[in-house]
ZALUMGU-292190 format. One record per residue (C-alpha): residue in one letter; y, z, x. Coordinates in steps of 0.2 Angstrom, whole numbers, plus 5000, padded with zeros to 4 digits. Each point is the difference from the previous one (the first is absolute). Layout:
AYZX;...
END
This chain:
X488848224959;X499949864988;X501449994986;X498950054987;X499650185009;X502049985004;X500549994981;X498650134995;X500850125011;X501649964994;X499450044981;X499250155006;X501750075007;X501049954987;X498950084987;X500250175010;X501949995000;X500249944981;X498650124993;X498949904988;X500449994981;X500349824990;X501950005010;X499350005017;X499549804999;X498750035014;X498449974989;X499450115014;X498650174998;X499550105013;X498450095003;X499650125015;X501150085011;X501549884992;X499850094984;X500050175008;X501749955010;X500649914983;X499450194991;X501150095013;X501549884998;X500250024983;X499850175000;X501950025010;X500849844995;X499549964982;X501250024987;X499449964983;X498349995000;X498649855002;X500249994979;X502049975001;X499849875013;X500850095016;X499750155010;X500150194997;X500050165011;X498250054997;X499750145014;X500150164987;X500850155005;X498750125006;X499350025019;X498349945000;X500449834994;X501449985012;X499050065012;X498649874997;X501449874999;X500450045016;X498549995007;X499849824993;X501549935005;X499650065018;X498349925000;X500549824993;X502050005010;X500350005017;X501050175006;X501849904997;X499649954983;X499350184997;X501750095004;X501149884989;X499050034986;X499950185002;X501950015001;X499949874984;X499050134990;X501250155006;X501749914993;X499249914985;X499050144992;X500550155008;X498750075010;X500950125012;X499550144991;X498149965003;X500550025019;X500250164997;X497950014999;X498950015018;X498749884993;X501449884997;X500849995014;X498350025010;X499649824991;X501649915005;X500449905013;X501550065012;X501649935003;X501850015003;X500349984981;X498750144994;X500750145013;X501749964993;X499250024982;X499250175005;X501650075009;X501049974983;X498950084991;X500650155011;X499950194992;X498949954985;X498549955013;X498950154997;X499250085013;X498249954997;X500749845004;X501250005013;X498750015015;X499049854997;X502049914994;X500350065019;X498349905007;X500749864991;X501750015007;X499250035019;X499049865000;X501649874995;X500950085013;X498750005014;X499949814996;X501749985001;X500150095018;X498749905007;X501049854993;X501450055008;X499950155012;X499649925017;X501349844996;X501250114997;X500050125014;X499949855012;X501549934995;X500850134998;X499750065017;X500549845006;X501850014993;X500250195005;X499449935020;X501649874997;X501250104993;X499750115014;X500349885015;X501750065010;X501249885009;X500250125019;X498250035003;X499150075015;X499249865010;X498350034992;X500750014984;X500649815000;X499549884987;X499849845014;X500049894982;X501450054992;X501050015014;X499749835007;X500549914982;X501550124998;X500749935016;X499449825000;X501949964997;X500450085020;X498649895008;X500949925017;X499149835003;X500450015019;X499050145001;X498849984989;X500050164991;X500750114988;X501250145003;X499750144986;X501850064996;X498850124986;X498650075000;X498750024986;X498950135002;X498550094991;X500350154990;X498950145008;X498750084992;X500650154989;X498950134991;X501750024990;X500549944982;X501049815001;X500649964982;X499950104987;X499449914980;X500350064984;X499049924985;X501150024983;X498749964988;X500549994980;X498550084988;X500649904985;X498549934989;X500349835007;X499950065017;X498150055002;X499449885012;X501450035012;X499850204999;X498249975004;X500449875014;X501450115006;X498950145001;X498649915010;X501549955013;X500750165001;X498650065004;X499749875015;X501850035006;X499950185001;X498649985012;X500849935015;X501050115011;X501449895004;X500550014981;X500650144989;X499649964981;X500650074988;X499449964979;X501250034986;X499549954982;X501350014985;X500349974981;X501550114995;X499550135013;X499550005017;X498350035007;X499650025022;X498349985001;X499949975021;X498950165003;X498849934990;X500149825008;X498450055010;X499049954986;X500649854990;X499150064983;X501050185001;X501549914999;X499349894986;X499550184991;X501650045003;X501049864990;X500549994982;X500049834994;X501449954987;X501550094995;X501649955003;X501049945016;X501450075011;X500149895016;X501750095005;X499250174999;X498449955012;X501349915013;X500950155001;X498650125004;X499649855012;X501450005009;X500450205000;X498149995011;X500749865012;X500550075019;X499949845012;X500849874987;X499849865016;X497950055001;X499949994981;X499349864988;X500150064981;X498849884988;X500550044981;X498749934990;X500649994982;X500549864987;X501550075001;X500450034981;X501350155004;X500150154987;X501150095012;X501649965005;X500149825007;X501449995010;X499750155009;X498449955005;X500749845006;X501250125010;X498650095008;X499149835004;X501649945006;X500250165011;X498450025006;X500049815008;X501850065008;X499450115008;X498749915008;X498250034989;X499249854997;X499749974983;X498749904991;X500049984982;X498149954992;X500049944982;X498050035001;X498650045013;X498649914992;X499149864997;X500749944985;X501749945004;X501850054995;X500150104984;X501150004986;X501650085009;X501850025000;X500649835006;X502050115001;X499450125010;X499049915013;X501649855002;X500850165004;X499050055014;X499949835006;X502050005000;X499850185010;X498949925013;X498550064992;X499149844992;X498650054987;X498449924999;X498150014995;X498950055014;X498149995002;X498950135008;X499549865012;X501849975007;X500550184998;X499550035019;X501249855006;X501550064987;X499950175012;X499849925014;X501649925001;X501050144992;X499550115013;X500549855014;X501849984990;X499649824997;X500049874985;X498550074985;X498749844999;X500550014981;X498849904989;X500649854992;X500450024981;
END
């Protein structure tokens, strides 16, 4: 590529980003398909008009031309760029409500972000639209499960295998490994050997549940991506017979959704998105369900801003570890990072034992991993 093609390119960029007008300093004009990306652009991002010099929002109100935008942006952007202007076009000019119409939501492209939209929307989805709203969320969940299904159960398995090894098996039963490099200190060199003062063995086969999980999972606004994830790994968990799931979601009341943990978008139907929070109220129903604290992991996925009643739900956390549970406090299950959270509250579960942190869908299946071993969480560097 020469250094001309270089800087024309670079014009060409810059011109999409700054919108044209006298400000811009681009001297640039775009023809062809540039134009129609340019047209789309400045139809969410534009504030004040080409005549004013700077952008307005220019995408109208009504279905059909939202609907044609759409279908632009999806032709000239690849399917990333597609979904970050979608959520752009939901926040900035308050399009939710045109979810609410099939041929709407049969023109958008899925995602994480959309479903959360959709289940916010809740009771004023009319029933005309609620079926295809429901293609739309089984088609970001059966994504998700493929991206992390298999993974998950393998790991999983794997840990549940460990946890189970025993330390007076039957000969057959012996892990020859393990017990070797648990005994390297009782090696005799006159004899060339090791004597194996104990023995490690494999756990055997059982048809019977191991560890029991519960998944704590806030349905405040700003927790639509985890409930969604949640969901999808909820779903996964309940699958294997070793485990025994069980899905609670809160605001300031408390909801169990593990009969319908079968099928992931159920329990998505089944949440209500926004409200308030009671963290100390979801713990309690929590740990009222809990019979094997030693087989038991709890994950509380919240940004743990507390309506309820802080201390006793530090209390609870407090009692709940004493008693053996593990507990594993998520700040997020998403891709995006830690939230906005309550930086008291989660020093305070770090002070309990309890560190909280961000986690990703990808690393999920190694924080449960090692909760259900009883070792260190691989927590993710700030």
């Amino acid at each position: 590529m020469t250094r001309t093609t270089t800087d024309d390119e670079r014009l060409r960029r810059w011109r999409l980003v700054l919108g044209g007008g006298d400000a811009d300093g681009t001297g640039r004009t775009l023809a062809g398909t540039d134009a129609a990306m340019d047209g789309a652009l400045t139809a969410l991002y534009d504030r004040t008009g080409r005549d004013g010099g700077g952008r307005s929002a220019g995408l109208g109100a009504s279905a059909p031309s939202v609907a044609r935008w759409l279908g632009d942006i999806r032709t000239y952007f690849p399917s990333s760029v597609v979904q970050v202007m979608q959520r752009d076009a939901i926040d900035r000019l308050g399009l939710a409500t045109l979810l609410l119409e099939p041929e709407m939501l049969e023109a958008v492209e899925p995602d994480v972000h959309l479903v959360g939209t959709l289940l916010s929307l809740g009771r004023a989805m009319p029933e005309t639209t609620r079926e295809t709203a429901r293609a739309v969320v089984r088609k970001v969940v059966d994504d998700l499960e493929k991206r992390l299904a298999a993974r998950t159960r393998a790991t999983l398995t794997g840990a549940l295998d460990r946890s189970a090894r025993i330390s007076r098996p039957r000969h057959r039963d012996i892990d020859w490994d393990r017990t070797i490099r648990a005994n390297l200190k009782h090696y005799l060199p006159e004899r060339r050997t090791v004597v194996p003062e104990r023995l490690v063995g494999h756990g055997r086969a059982s048809r019977g549940v191991r560890k029991e999980v519960v998944l704590c999972v806030d349905q405040s606004g700003s927790m639509a991506a985890s409930v969604v994830h949640a969901a999808v790994f909820g779903a996964v968990l309940a699958s294997m017979r070793s485990l025994a799931t069980r899905l609670v979601v809160f605001d300031t009341s408390v909801v169990d959704l593990t009969e319908q943990l079968d099928d992931p978008v159920d329990v998505l139907f089944g949440t209500r998105l926004g409200g308030g929070t009671d963290i100390n109220r979801a713990l309690a129903y929590c740990q009222s369900r809990i019979t094997r604290p030693a087989d038991t992991v709890v994950v509380l996925v919240s940004d743990l801003y507390e309506g309820g009643i802080r201390d006793e739900m530090l209390k609870r956390v407090a009692a709940m570890k004493a008693s053996g549970v593990q507990f594993v406090a998520l700040l997020a299950l998403s891709d995006e990072g830690a939230p906005a959270y309550d930086r008291d509250n989660a020093a305070a579960l770090a002070a309990l034992g309890a560190p909280a942190f961000a986690c990703t869908p990808d690393l999920f299946p190694e924080i449960m991993a090692a909760a259900l071993e009883r070792r260190p969480l691989p927590i993710p560097e700030a």
